[in-house]
BAFI-386279 format. One record per atom (N, C-alpha, C): residue in one letter; residue number from 1; x, y, z; atom name. Coordinates in steps of 0.2 Angstrom, whole numbers, plus 5000, padded with zeros to 4 digits. Example, Ala and Ser with C-alpha at 12.3 -4.5 7.8 and 13.67 -1.06 7.14 Angstrom:
type; seq; X; Y; Z; atom
A; 1; 5066; 4972; 5039; N
A; 1; 5062; 4978; 5039; CA
A; 1; 5066; 4984; 5039; C
S; 2; 5064; 4989; 5035; N
S; 2; 5068; 4995; 5036; CA
S; 2; 5064; 5000; 5039; C
! end
This chain:
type; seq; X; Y; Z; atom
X; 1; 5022; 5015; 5052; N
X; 1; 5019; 5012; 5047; CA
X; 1; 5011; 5013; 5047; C
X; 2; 5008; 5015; 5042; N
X; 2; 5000; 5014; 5041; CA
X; 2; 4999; 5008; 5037; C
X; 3; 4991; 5004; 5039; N
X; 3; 4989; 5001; 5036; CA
X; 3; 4982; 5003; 5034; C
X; 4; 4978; 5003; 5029; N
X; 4; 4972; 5005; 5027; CA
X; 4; 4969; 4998; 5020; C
X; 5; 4963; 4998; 5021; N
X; 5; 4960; 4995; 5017; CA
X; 5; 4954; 5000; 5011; C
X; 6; 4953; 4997; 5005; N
X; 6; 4949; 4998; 5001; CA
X; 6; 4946; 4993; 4996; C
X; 7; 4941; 4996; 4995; N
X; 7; 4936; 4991; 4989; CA
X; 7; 4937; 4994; 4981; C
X; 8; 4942; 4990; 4977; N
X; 8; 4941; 4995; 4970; CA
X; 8; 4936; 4996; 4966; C
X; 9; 4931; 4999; 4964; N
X; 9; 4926; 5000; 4961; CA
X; 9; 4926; 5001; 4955; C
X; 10; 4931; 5004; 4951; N
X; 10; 4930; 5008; 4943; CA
X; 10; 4930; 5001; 4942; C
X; 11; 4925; 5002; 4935; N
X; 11; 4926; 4996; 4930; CA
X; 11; 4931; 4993; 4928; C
X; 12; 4940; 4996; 4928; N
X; 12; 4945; 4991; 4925; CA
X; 12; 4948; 4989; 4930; C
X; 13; 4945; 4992; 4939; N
X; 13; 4950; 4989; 4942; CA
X; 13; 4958; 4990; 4944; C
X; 14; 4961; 4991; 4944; N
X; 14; 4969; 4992; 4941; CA
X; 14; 4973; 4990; 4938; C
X; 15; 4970; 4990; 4931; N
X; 15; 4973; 4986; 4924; CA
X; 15; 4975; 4994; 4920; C
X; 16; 4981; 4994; 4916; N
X; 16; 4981; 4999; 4913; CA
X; 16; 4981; 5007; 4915; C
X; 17; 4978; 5011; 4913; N
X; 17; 4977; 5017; 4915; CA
X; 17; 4975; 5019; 4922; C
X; 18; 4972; 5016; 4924; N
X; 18; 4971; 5016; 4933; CA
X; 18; 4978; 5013; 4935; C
X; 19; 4982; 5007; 4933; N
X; 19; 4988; 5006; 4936; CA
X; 19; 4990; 5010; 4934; C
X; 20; 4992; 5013; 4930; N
X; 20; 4999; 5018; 4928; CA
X; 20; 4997; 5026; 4934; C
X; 21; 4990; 5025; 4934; N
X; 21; 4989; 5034; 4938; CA
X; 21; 4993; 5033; 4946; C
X; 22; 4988; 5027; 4946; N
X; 22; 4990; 5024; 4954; CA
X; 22; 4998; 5024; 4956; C
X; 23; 5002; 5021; 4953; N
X; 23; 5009; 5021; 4952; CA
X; 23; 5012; 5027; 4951; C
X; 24; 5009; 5032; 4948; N
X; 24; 5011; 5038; 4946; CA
X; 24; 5011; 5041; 4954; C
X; 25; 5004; 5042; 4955; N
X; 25; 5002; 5044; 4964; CA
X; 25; 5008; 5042; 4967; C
X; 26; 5008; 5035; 4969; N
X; 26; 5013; 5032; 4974; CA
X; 26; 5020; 5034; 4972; C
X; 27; 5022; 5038; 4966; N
X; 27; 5030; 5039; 4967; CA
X; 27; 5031; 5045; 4967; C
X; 28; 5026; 5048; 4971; N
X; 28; 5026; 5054; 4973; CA
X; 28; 5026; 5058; 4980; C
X; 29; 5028; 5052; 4983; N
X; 29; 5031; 5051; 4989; CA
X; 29; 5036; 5048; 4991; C
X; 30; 5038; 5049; 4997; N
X; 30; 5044; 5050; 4998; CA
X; 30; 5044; 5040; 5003; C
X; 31; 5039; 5040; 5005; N
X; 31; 5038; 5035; 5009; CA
X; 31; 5039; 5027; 5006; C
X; 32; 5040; 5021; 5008; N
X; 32; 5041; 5014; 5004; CA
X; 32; 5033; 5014; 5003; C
X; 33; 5030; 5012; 5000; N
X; 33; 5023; 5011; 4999; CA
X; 33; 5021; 5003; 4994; C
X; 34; 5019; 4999; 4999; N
X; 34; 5015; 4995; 4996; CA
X; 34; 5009; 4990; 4995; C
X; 35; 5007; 4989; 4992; N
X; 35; 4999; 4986; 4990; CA
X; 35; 4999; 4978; 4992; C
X; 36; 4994; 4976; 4994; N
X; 36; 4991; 4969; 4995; CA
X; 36; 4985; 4967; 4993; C
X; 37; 4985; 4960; 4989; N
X; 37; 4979; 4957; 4986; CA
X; 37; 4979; 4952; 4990; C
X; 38; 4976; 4949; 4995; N
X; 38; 4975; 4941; 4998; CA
X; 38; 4983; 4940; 5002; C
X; 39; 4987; 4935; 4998; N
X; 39; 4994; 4934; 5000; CA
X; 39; 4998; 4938; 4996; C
X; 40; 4996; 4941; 4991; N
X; 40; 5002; 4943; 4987; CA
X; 40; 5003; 4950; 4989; C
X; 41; 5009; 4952; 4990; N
X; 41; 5012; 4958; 4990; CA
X; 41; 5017; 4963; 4988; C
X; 42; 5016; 4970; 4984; N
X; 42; 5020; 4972; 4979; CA
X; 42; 5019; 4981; 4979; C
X; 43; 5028; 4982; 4977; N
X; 43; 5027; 4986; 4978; CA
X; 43; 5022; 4992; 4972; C
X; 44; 5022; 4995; 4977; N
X; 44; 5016; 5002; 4973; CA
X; 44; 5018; 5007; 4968; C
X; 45; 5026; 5007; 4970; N
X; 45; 5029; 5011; 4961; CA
X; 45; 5033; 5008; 4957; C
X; 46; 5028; 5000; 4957; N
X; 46; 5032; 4998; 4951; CA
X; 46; 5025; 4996; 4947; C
X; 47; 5027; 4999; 4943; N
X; 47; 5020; 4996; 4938; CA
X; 47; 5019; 4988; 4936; C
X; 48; 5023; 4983; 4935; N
X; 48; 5025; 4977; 4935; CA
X; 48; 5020; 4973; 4941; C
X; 49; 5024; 4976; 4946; N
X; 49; 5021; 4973; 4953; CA
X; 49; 5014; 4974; 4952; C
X; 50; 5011; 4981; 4952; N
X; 50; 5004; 4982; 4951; CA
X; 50; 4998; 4976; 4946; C
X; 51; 5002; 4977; 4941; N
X; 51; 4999; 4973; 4938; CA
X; 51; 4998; 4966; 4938; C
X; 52; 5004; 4964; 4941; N
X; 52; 5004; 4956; 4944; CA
X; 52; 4998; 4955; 4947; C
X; 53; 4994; 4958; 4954; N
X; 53; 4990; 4959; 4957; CA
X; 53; 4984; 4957; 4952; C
X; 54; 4983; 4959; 4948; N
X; 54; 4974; 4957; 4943; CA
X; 54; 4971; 4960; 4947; C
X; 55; 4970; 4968; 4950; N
X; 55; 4965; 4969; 4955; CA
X; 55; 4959; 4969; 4950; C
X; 56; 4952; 4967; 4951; N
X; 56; 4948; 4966; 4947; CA
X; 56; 4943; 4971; 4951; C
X; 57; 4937; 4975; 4948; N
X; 57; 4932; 4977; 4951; CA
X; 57; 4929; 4972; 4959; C
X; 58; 4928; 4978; 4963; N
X; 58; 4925; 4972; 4970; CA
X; 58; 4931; 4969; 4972; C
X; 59; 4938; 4971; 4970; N
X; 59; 4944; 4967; 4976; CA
X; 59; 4943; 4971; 4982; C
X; 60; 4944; 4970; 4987; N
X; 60; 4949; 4973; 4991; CA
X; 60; 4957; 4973; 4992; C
X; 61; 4958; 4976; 4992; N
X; 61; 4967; 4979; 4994; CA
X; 61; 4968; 4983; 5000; C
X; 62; 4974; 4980; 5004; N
X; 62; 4976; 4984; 5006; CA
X; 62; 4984; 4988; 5005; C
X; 63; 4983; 4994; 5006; N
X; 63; 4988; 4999; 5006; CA
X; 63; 4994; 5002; 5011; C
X; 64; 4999; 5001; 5011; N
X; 64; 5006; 5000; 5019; CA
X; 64; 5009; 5006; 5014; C
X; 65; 5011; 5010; 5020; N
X; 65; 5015; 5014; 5019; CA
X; 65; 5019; 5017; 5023; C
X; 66; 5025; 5017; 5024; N
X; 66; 5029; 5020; 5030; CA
X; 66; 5036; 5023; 5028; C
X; 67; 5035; 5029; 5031; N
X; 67; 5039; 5036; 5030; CA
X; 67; 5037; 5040; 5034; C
X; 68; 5039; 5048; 5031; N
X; 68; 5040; 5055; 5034; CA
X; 68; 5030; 5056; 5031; C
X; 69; 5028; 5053; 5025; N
X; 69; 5025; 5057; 5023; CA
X; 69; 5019; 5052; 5022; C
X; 70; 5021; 5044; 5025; N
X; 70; 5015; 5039; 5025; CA
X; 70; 5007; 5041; 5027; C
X; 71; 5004; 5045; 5030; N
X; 71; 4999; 5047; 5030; CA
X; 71; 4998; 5051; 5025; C
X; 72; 4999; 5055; 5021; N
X; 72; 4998; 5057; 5016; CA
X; 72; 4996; 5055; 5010; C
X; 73; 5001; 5049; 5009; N
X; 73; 5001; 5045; 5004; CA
X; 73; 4996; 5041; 5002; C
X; 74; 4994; 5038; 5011; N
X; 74; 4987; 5033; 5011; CA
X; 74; 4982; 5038; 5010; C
X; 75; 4981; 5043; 5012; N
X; 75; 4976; 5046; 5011; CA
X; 75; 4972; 5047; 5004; C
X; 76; 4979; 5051; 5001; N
X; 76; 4978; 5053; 4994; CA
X; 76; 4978; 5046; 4988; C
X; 77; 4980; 5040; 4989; N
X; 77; 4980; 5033; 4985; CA
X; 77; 4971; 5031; 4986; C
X; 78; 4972; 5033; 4994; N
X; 78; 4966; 5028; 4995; CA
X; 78; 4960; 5031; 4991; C
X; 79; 4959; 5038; 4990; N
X; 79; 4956; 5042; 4989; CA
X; 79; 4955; 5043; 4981; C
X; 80; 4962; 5042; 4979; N
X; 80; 4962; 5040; 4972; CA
X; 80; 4956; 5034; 4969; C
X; 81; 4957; 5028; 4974; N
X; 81; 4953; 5025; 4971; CA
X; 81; 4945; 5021; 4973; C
X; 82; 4946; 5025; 4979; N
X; 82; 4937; 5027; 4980; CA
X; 82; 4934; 5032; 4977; C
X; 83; 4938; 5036; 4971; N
X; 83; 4933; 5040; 4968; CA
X; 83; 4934; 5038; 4959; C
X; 84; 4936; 5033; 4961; N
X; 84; 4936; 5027; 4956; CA
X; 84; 4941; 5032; 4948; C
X; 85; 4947; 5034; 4952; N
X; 85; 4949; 5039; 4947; CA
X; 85; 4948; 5041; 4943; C
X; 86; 4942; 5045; 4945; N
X; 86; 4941; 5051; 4942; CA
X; 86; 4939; 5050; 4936; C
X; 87; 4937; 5044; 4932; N
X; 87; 4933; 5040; 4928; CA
X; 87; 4928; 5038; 4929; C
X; 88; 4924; 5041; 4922; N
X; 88; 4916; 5040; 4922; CA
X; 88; 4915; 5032; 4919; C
X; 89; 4911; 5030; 4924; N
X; 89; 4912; 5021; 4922; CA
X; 89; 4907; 5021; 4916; C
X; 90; 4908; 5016; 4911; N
X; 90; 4903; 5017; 4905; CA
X; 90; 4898; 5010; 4908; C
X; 91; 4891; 5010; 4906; N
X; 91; 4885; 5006; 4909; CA
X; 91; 4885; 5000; 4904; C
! end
């Protein structure tokens, strides 16, 4: 099992379209993958789960992943969203 932290940046956070990519990413691995906000904990291919979470600009989460492919998957999620998905944040 991997565990990683990050700081969400994009302006929506993972509300909507950033949930759905993010969820998209994570079920694209083979490994259980799941997200944490404070105490709550859910899984990462479920868009439900995700969204329960309100991750707001400036949360931190962290990221569990354990399987064949767990490094990968934190890699590429984490990555996802320190590059604030690939969305140009409006000012």
């Amino acid at each position: 099992m991997i565990v990683d932290k990050v700081i969400v940046n994009n302006k929506a956070g993972l509300h909507a379209k950033p949930a759905s990519l993010f969820v998209q990413k994570a079920n694209e691995f083979k490994s259980e993958i799941y997200i944490k906000k404070e105490t709550t904990r859910v899984n990462a291919k479920s868009i439900m789960g995700v969204m329960i979470l309100a991750v707001q600009k400036g949360d931190e989460i962290q990221i569990e992943a354990n399987g064949d492919d767990e490094k990968r998957a934190i890699e590429q999620l984490k990555q996802m969203i320190e590059n604030r998905f690939d969305f140009v944040d409006e000012v």
